[in-house]
VOBAZA-858571 format. One record per atom (N, C-alpha, C): residue number from 0; residue in one letter; atom name; x, y, z. Coordinates in steps of 0.2 Angstrom, whole numbers, plus 5000, padded with zeros to 4 digits. Atoms other than C-alpha are relative to their C-alpha. Example, Ala and Ser with C-alpha at 12.3 -4.5 7.8 and 13.67 -1.06 7.14 Angstrom:
BEGIN
+-----+------+------+------+------+------+
|  nr | rest | atom |   px |   py |   pz |
+-----+------+------+------+------+------+
|   0 |    A |    N | 5004 | 4994 | 5000 |
|   0 |    A |   CA | 5062 | 4978 | 5039 |
|   0 |    A |    C | 5004 | 5006 | 5000 |
|   1 |    S |    N | 4996 | 4994 | 4999 |
|   1 |    S |   CA | 5068 | 4995 | 5036 |
|   1 |    S |    C | 4996 | 5005 | 5003 |
+-----+------+------+------+------+------+
end
This chain:
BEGIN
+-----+------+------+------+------+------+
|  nr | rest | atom |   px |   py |   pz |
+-----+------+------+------+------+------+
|   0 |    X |    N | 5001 | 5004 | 5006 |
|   0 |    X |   CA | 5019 | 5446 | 5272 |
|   0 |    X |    C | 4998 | 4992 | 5003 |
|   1 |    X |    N | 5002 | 5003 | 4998 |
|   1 |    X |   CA | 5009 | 5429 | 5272 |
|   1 |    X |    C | 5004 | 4995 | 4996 |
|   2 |    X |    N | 4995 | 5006 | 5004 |
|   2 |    X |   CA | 5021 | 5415 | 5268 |
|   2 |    X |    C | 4996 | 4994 | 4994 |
|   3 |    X |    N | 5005 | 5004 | 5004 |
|   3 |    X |   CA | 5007 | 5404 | 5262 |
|   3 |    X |    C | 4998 | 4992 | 5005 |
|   4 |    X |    N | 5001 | 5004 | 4996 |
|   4 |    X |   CA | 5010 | 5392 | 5278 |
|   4 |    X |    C | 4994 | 4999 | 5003 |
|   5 |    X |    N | 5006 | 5000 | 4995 |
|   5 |    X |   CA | 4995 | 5386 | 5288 |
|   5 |    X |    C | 4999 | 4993 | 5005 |
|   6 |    X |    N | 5001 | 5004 | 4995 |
|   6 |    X |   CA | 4991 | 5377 | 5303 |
|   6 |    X |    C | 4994 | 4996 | 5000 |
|   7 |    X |    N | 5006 | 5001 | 5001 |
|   7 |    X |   CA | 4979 | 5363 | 5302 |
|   7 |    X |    C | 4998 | 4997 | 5006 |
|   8 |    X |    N | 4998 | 5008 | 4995 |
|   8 |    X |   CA | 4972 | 5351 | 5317 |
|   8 |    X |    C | 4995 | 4994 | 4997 |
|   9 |    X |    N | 5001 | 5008 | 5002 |
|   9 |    X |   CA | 4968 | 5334 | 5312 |
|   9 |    X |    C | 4999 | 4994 | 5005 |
|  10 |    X |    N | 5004 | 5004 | 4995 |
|  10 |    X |   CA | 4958 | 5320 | 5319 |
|  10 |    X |    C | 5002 | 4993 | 4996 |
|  11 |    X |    N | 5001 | 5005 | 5003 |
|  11 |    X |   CA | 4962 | 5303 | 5315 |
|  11 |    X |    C | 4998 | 4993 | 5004 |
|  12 |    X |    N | 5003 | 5006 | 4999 |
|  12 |    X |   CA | 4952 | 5285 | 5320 |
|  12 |    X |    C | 5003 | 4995 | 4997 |
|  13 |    X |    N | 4998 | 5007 | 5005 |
|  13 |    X |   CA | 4960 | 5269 | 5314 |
|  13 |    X |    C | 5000 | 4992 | 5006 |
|  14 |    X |    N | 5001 | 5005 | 4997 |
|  14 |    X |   CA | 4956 | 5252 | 5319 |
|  14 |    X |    C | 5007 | 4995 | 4998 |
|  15 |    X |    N | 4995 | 5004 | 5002 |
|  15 |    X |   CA | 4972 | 5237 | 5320 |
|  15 |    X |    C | 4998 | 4995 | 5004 |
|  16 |    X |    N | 5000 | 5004 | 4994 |
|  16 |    X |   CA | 4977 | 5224 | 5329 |
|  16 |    X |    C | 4995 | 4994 | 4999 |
|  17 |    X |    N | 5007 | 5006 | 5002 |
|  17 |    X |   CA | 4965 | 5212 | 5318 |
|  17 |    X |    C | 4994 | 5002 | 5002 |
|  18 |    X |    N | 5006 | 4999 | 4998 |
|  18 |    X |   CA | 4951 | 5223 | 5323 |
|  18 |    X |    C | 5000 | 5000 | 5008 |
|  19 |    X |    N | 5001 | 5001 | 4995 |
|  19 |    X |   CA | 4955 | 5221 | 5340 |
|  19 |    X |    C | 5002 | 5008 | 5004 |
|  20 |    X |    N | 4997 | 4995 | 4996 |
|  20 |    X |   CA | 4961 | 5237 | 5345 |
|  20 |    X |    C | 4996 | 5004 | 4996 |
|  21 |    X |    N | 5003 | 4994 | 5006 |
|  21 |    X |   CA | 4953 | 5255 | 5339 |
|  21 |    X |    C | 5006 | 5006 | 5004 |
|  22 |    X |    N | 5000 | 4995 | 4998 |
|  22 |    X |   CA | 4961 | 5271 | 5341 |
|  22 |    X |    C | 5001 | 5007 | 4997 |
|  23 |    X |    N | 4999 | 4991 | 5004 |
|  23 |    X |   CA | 4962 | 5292 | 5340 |
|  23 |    X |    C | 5002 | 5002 | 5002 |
|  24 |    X |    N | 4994 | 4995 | 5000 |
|  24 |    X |   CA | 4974 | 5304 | 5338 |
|  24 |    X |    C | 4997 | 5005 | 4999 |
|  25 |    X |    N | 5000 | 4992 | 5004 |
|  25 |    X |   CA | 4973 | 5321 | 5334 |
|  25 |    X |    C | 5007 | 5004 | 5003 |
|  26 |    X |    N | 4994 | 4995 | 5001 |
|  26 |    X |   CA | 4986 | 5337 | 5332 |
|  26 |    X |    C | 4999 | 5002 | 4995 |
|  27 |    X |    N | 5000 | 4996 | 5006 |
|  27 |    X |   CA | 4992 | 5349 | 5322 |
|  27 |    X |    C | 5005 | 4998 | 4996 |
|  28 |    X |    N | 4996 | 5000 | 5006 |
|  28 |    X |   CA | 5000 | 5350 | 5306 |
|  28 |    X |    C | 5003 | 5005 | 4995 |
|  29 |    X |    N | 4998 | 4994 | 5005 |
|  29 |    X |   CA | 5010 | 5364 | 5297 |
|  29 |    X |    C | 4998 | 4998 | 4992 |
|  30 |    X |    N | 5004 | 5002 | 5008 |
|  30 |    X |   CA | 5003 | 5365 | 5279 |
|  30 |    X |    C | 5006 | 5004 | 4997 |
|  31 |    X |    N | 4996 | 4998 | 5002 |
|  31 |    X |   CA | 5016 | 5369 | 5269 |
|  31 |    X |    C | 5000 | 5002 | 4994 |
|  32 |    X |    N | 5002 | 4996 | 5005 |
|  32 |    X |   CA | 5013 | 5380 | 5252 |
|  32 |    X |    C | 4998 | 4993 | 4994 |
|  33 |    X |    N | 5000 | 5005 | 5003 |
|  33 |    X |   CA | 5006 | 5369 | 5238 |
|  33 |    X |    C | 4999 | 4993 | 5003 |
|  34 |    X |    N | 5001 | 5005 | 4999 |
|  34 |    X |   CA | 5003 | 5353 | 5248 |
|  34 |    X |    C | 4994 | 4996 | 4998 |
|  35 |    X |    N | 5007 | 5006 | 5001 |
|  35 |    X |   CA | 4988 | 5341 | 5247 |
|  35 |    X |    C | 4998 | 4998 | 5003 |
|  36 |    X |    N | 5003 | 5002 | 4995 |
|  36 |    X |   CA | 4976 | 5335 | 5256 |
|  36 |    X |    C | 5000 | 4992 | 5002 |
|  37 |    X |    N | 4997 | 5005 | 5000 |
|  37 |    X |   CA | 4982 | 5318 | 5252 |
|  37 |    X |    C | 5005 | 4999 | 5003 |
|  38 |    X |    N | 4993 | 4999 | 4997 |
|  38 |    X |   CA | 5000 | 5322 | 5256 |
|  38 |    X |    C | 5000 | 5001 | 5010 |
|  39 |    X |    N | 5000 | 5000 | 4990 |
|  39 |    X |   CA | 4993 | 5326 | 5275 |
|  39 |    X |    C | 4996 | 4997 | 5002 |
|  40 |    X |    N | 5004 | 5009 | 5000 |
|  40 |    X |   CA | 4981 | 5312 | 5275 |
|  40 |    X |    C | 5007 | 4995 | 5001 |
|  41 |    X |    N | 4995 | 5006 | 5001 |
|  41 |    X |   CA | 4998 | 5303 | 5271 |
|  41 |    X |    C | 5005 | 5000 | 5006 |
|  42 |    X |    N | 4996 | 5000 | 4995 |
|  42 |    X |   CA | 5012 | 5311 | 5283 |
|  42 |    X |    C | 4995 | 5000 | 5008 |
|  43 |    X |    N | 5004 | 5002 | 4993 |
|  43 |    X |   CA | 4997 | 5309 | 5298 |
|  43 |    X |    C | 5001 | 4994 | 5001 |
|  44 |    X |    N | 5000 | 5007 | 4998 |
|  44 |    X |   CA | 4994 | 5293 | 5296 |
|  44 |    X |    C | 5007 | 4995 | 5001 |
|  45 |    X |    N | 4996 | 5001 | 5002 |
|  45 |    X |   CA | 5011 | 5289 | 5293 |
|  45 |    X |    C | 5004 | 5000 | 5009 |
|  46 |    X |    N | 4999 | 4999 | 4995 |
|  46 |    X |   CA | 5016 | 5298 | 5308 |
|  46 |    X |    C | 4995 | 4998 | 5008 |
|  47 |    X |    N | 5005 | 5002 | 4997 |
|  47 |    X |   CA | 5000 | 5291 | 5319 |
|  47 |    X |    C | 5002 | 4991 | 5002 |
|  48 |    X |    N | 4995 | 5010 | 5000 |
|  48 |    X |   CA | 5008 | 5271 | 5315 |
|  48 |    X |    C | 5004 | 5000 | 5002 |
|  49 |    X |    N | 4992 | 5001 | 4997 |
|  49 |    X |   CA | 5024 | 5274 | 5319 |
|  49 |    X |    C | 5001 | 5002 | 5007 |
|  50 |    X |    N | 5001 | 4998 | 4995 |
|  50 |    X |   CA | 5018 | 5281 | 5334 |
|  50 |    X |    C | 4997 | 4995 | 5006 |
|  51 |    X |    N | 5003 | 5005 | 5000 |
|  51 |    X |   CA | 5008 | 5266 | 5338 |
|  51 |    X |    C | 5004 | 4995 | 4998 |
|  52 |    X |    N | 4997 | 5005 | 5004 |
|  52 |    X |   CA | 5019 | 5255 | 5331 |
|  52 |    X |    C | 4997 | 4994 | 4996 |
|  53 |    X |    N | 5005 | 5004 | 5006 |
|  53 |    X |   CA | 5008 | 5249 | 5317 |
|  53 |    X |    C | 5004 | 4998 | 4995 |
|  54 |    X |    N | 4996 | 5002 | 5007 |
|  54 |    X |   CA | 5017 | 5239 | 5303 |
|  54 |    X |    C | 4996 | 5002 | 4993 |
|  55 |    X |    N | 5003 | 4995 | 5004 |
|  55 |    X |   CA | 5013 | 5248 | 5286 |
|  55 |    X |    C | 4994 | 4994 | 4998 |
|  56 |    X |    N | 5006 | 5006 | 5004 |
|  56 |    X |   CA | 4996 | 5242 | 5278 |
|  56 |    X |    C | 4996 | 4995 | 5006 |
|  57 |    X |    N | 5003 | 5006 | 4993 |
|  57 |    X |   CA | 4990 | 5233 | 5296 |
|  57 |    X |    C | 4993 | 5001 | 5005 |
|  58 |    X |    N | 5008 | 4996 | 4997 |
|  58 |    X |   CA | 4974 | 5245 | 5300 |
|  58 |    X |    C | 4997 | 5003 | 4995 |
|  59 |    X |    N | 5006 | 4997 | 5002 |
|  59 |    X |   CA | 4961 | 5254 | 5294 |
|  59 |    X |    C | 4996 | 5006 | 5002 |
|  60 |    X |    N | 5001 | 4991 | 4999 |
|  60 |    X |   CA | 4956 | 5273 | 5294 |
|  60 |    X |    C | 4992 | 4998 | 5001 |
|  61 |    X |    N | 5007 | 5000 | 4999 |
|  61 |    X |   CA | 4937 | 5275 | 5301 |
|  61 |    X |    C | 5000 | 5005 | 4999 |
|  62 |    X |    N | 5002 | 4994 | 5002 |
|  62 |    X |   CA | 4938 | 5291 | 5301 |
|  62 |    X |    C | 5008 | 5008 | 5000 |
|  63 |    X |    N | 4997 | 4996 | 4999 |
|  63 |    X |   CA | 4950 | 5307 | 5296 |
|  63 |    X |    C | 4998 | 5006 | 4999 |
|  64 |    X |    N | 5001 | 4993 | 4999 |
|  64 |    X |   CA | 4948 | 5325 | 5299 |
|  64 |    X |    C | 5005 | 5004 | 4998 |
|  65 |    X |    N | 4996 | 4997 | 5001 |
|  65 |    X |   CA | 4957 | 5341 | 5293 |
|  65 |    X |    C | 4999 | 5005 | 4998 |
|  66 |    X |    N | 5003 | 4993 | 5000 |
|  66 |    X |   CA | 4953 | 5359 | 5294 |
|  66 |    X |    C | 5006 | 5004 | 5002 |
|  67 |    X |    N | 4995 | 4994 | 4999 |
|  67 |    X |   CA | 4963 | 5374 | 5295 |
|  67 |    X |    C | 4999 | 5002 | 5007 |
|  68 |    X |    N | 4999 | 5000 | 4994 |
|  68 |    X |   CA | 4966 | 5377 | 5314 |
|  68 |    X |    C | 4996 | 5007 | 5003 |
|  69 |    X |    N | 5001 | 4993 | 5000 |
|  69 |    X |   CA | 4962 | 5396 | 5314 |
|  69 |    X |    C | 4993 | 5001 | 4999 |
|  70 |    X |    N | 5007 | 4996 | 5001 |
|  70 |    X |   CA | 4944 | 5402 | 5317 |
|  70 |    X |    C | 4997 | 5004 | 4997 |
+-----+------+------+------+------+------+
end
């Protein structure tokens, strides 16, 4: 039975640092039944800053990806 979970991987680019920094991440992301494409646009970035230790609001997304991981 297929839970309705799915595996995504994701790419994200953000510049900070006043411009003076750039950088990318990627990973994967459990998609969990009903979520959003917003909602994992949100816990990425979310988890990409604090990773970074970016203060909220302080960068800028150049570029985000987000595809089901599964060929």
């Amino acid at each position: 039975m297929n839970s309705g979970v799915r595996e995504c991987h994701w790419v994200l680019t953000l510049q900070y640092d006043n411009g003076r920094q750039l950088a990318t991440r990627e990973g994967l992301l459990t998609v969990q039944p009903g979520m959003t494409r917003q909602q994992a646009y949100l816990a990425v970035c979310q988890d990409v800053c604090a990773d970074l230790r970016i203060q909220d609001g302080r960068c800028v997304v150049t570029h985000f990806s987000l595809a089901p991981n599964q060929l």
